[in-house]
C-alpha positions in Angstrom: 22.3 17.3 29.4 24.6 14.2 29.9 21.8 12.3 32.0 18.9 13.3 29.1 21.6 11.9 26.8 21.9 8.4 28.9 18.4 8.5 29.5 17.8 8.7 25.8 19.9 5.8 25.1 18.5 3.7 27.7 14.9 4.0 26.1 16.4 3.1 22.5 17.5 -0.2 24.5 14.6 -0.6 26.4 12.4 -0.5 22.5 14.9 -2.6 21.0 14.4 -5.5 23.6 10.2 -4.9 24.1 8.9 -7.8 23.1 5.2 -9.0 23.4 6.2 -11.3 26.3 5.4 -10.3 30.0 8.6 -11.0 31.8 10.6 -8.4 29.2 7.5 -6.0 29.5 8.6 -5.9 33.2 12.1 -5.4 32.7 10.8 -3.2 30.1 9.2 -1.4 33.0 11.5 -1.1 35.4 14.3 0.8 33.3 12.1 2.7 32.4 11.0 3.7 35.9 15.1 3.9 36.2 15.5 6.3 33.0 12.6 8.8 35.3 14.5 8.7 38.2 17.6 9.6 36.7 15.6 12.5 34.7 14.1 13.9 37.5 17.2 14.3 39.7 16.5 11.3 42.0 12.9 11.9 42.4 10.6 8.5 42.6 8.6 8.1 39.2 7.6 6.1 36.5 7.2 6.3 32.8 4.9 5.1 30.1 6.8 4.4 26.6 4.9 4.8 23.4 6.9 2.6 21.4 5.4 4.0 18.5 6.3 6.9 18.6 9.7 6.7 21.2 8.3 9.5 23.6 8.4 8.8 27.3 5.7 10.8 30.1 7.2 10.8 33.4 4.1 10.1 36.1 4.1 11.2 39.5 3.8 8.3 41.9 1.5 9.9 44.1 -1.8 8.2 44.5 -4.5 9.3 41.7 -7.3 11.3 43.8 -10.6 11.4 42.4 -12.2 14.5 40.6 -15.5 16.3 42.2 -18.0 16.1 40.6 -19.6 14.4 37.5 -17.4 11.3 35.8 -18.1 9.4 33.3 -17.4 5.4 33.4 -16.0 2.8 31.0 -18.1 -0.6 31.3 -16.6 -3.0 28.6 -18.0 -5.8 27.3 -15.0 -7.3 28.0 -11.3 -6.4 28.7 -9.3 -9.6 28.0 -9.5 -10.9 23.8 -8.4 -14.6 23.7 -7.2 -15.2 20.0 -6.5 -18.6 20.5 -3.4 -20.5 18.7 -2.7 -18.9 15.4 0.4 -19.2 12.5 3.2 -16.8 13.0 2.7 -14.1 10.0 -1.0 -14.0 10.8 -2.9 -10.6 11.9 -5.1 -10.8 14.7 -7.3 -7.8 14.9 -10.4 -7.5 17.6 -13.1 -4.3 18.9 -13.2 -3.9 22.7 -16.8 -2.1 22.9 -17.6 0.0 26.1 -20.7 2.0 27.4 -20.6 5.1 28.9 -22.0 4.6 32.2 -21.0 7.3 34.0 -22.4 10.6 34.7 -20.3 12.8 31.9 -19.1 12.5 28.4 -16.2 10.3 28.3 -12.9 11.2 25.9 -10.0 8.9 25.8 -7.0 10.8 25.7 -4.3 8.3 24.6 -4.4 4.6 24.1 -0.9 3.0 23.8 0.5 -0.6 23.6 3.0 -2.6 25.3 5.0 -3.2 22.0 5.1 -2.3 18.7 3.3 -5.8 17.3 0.3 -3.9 18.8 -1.7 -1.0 17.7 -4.6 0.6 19.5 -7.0 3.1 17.1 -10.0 4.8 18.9 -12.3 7.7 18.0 -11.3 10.8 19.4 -15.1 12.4 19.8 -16.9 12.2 23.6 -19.1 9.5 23.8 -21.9 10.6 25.7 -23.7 9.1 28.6 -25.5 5.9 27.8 -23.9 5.5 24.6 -21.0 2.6 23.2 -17.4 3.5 22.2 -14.7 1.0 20.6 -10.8 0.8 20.6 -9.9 -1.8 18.0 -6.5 -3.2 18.2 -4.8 -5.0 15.6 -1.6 -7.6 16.3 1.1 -8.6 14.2 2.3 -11.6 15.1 5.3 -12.1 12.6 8.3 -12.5 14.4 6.5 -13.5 18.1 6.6 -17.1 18.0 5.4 -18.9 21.6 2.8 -17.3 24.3 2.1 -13.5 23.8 0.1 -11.3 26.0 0.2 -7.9 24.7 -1.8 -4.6 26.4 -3.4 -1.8 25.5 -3.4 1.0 28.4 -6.3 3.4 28.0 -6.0 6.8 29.4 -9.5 8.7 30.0 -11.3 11.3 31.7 -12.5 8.7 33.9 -12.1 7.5 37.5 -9.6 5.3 37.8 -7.7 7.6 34.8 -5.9 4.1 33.3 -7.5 0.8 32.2 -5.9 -2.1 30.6 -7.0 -4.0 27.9 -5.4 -7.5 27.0 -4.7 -9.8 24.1 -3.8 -13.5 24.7 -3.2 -16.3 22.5 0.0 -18.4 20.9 2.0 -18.0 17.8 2.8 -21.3 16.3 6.5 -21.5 13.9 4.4 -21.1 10.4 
């Protein structure tokens, strides 16, 4: 109870010092791979933090092996949005659109970002084979002066199960 406790607290520091800026998203990282250690007694894992919503999942480590049979297939259009130099304050908001290339209908089960100036919205139906999905993802950018690269992880029923989709661009002093 004492470690869940520690853990706990750890995470509320972790989302009080995420920031859209790739050198605290790896520190970021790494306590949180820390906090799933300690949770699971020693045992090698890592965790994915919703900030939104201040749940951790604990992930094995173990390599992902690919399901038999029929997949379906994310092909984007593109998975890196460049917004360019904009005023702090300003809201950034841009459609990745995919096709289902695969061989299934494809459901995205989560889509999550790397801090809370970031949110992901998809539709939770299947898209079918041959047809186009979108995640649109909108970016606050008051309070994130300087470079910001902020991601999107996409969980599916797909093959890799994870794809990341990126924002780039600088926030000048308004």
């Amino acid at each position: 109870m004492r470690t869940r406790k520690l853990s706990l607290i750890l995470v509320a520091l972790a989302l009080v010092a995420v920031s859209c800026d790739s050198v605290l998203e790896s520190r970021v990282s790494e306590l949180e791979r820390r906090v799933a250690k300690l949770e699971n007694g020693g045992a090698v894992a890592t965790t994915t933090l919703n900030p939104s919503t201040t749940a951790t999942t604990v992930a094995s480590t173990e390599p992902e092996v690919k399901p038999e049979g029929p997949l379906p297939e994310f092909n984007f259009d593109s998975e890196t949005f460049d917004f360019g130099a904009i005023p702090e304050g300003e809201v950034v908001e841009h459609t990745f659109t995919f096709t289902n290339t695969g061989e299934a209908p494809l459901i995205i089960q989560s889509a999550s970002a790397s801090c809370g100036c970031t949110v992901p919205s998809y539709s939770k139906e299947p898209v079918p084979v041959g047809s186009t999905g979108e995640i649109a993802v909108r970016f606050n950018s008051k309070g994130k002066k300087g470079n910001q690269a902020p991601t999107v992880t996409v969980t599916a029923n797909t093959y890799p199960k994870i794809r990341k989709l990126r924002l780039k661009g600088s926030v000048d002093a308004g």
